[in-house]
C-alpha positions as CSV (number, residue, x, y, z in Angstrom):
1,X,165.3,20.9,89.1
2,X,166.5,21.8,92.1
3,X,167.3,25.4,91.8
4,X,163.5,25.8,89.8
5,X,162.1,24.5,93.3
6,X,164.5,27.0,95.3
7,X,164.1,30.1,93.4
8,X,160.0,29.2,93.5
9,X,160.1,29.5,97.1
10,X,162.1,32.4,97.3
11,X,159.0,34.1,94.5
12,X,156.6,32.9,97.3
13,X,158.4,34.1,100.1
14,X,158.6,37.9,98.5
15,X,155.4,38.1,97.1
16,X,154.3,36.3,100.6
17,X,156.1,39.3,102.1
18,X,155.2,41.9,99.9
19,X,151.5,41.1,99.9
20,X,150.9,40.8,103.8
21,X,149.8,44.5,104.5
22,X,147.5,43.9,101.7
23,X,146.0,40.9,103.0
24,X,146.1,40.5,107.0
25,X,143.1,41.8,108.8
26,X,142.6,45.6,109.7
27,X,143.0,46.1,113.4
28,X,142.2,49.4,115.8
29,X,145.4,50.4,115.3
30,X,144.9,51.0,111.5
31,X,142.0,53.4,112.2
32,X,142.8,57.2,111.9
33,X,141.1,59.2,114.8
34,X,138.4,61.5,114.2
35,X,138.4,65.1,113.5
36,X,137.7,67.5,116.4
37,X,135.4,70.4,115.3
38,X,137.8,72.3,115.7
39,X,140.2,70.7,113.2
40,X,137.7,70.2,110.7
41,X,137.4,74.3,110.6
42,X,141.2,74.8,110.3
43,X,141.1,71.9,107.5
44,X,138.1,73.6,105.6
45,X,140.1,76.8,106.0
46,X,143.3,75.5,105.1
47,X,141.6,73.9,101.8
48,X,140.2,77.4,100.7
49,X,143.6,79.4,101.1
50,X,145.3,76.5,99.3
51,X,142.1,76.8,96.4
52,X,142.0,80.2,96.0
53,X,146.0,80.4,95.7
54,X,146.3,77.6,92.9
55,X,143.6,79.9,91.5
56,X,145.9,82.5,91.4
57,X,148.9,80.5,89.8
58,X,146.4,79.7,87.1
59,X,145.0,83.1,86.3
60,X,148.9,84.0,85.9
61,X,149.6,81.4,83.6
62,X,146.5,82.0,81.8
63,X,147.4,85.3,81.5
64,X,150.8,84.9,80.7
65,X,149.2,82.6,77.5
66,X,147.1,85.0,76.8
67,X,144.1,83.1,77.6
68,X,142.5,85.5,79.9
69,X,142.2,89.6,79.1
70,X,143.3,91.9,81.3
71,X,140.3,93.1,82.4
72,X,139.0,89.8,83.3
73,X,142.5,88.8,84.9
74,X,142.3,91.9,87.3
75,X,138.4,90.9,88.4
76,X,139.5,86.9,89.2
77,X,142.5,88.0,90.8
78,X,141.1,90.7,93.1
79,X,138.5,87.9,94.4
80,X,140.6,85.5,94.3
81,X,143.0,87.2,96.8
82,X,140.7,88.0,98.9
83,X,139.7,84.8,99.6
84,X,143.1,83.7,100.0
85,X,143.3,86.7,102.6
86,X,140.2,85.8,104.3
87,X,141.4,82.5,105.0
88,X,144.5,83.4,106.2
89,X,143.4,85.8,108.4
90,X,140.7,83.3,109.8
91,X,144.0,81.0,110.4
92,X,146.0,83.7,112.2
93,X,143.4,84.5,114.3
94,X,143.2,81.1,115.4
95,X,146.5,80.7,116.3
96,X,146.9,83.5,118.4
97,X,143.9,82.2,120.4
98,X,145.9,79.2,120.7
């Protein structure tokens, strides 16, 4: 009886434990700061160059599938790297202003 009492309030204690992020109230601290114009651009930037070249893994394995003809492959991947290169060369330029 004993050890059933014990090894409850050890179960409480951890779930106690586990559960108090969850629970206790959000303070300032927990708030992220907002985004400066400025990194919003680099973000939206970053987000295209990172769309465009999961594009391009995709058109490959497509391709290597032979889900996608060649003619079709060469159009996608043509746009789809210049994208990629626009929004590189948008981030370069940035961080050389930098």
């Amino acid at each position: 009886m004993l050890a059933a009492i014990l090894l409850a309030l050890i179960a409480l204690a951890v779930v106690t434990f586990i559960a108090w992020p969850l629970v206790r109230a959000q303070g300032e601290d927990d708030q992220l700061d907002p985004l400066s114009d400025d990194q919003r651009r680099r973000l939206a930037l970053r987000e295209e160059r990172d769309l465009a070249l999961q594009a391009l893994n995709e058109l490959d394995v497509d391709r290597a599938t032979n889900h996608i003809g060649d003619q079709d492959y060469a159009e996608l991947v043509a746009e789809y790297r210049a994208q990629a290169a626009k929004a590189i060369a948008a981030l370069d330029a940035e961080d050389d202003a930098a």
